[in-house]
C-alpha positions as CSV (number, residue, x, y, z in Angstrom):
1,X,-33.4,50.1,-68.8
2,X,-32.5,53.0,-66.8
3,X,-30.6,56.4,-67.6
4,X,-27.5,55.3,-65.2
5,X,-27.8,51.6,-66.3
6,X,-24.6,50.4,-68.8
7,X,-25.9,47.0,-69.5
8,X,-26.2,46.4,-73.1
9,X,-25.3,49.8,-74.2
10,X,-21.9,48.5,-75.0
11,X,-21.4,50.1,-78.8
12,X,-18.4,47.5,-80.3
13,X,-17.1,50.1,-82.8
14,X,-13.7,49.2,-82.7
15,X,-14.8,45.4,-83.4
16,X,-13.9,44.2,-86.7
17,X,-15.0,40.1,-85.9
18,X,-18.3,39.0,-86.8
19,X,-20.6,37.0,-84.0
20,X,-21.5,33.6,-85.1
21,X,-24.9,32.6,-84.3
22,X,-26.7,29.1,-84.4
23,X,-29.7,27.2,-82.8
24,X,-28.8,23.9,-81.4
25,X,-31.2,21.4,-79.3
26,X,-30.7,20.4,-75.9
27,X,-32.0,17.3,-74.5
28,X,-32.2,17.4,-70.6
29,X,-33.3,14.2,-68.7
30,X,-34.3,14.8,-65.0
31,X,-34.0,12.7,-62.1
32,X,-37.5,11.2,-62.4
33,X,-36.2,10.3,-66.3
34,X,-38.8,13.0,-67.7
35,X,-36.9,14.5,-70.7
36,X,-37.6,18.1,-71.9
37,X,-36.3,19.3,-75.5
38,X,-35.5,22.5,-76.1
39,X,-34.2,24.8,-78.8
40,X,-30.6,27.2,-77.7
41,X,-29.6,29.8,-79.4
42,X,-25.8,30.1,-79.0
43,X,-24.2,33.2,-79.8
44,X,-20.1,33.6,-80.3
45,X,-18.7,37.0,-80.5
46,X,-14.8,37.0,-80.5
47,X,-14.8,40.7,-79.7
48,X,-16.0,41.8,-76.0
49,X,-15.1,45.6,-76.5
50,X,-14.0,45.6,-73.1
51,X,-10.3,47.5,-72.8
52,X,-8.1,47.6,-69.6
53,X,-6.7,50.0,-67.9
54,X,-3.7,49.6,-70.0
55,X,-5.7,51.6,-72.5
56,X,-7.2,54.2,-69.8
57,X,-5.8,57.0,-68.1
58,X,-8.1,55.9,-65.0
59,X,-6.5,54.7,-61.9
60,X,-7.6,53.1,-58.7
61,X,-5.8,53.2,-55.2
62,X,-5.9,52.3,-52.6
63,X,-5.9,48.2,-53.2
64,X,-7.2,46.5,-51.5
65,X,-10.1,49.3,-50.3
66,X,-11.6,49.6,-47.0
67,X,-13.8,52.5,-46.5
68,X,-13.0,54.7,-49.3
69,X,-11.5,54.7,-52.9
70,X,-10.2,57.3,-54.9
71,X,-10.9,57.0,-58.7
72,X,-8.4,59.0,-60.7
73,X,-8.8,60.3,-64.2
74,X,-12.5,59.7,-64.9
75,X,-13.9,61.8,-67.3
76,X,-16.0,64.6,-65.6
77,X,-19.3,63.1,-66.3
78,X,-18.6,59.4,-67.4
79,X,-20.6,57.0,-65.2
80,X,-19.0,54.4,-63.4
81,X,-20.8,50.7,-62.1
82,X,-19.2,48.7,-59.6
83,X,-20.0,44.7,-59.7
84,X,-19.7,42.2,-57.1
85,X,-18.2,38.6,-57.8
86,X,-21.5,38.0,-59.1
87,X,-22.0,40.8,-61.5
88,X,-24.8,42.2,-59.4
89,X,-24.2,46.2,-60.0
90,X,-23.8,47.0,-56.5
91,X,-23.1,50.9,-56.9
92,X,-23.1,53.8,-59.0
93,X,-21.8,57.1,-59.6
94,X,-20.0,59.1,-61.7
95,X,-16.4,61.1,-62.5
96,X,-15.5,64.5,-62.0
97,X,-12.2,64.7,-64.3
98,X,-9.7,64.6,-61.6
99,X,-10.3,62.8,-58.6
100,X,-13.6,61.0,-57.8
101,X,-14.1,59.8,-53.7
102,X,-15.9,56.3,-54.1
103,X,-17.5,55.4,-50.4
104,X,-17.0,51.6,-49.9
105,X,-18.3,50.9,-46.8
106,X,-21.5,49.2,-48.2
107,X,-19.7,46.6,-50.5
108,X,-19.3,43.1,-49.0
109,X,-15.6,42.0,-48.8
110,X,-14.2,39.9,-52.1
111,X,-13.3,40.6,-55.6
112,X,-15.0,43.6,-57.5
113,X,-15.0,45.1,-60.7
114,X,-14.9,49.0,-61.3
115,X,-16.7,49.6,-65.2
116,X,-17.7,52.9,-67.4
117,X,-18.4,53.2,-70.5
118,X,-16.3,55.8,-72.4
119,X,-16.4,57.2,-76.0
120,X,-18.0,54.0,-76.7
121,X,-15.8,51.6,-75.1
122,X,-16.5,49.7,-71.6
123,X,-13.5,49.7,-69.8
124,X,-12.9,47.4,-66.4
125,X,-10.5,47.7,-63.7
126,X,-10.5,44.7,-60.8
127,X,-10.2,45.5,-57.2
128,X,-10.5,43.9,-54.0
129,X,-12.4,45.0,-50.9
130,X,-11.1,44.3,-47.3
């Protein structure tokens, strides 16, 4: 994993819930009638630690984006991820404490997702790029 990668380094602190885990088997049958049995381990964790901006100070405008976005109220420091539709991270960078520039130009039009990871808590914000 690298330095400026968030995945999995979500800490869920401020969870209280327990995950519930359990191995169930899964029969698949393909189209040639061949089945294939396999063990899944499902995992159910009622708390995502994700917070919106409802609990942030951070800010995004404008919305929809075309070439730029400002970022307001990122922690000087904190780094940011930006995800396509897919949840491919498709840009990085990080805030300065007041107002942070985000360059857009290289993001493919649709739905994205702006996340950082703050104190401990992973925080999301939705936007939409022209």
């Amino acid at each position: 994993m690298g330095r400026d990668d968030l995945t999995g380094r979500v800490q869920m602190v401020r969870v209280k819930w327990k995950a519930v885990r359990t191995t169930t088997t899964c029969t698949v049958v393909d189209a040639n009638g061949c089945a294939y049995t396999m063990n899944v381990l499902v995992v159910v964790d009622p708390g995502t630690g994700v917070f919106t901006s409802a609990t942030s100070s951070v800010a995004l405008f404008p919305v929809p984006v075309s070439n730029a976005m400002t970022i307001q109220g990122l922690a000087p420091g904190v780094r940011y991820e930006v995800l396509d539709a897919a949840g491919r991270v498709v840009l990085r960078g990080s805030g300065n404490g007041t107002s942070t520039t985000m360059d857009a130009t290289a993001l493919r039009p649709g739905l994205h997702l702006l996340r950082w990871l703050d104190e401990g808590a992973l925080y999301v914000l939705r936007f939409i790029k022209d």
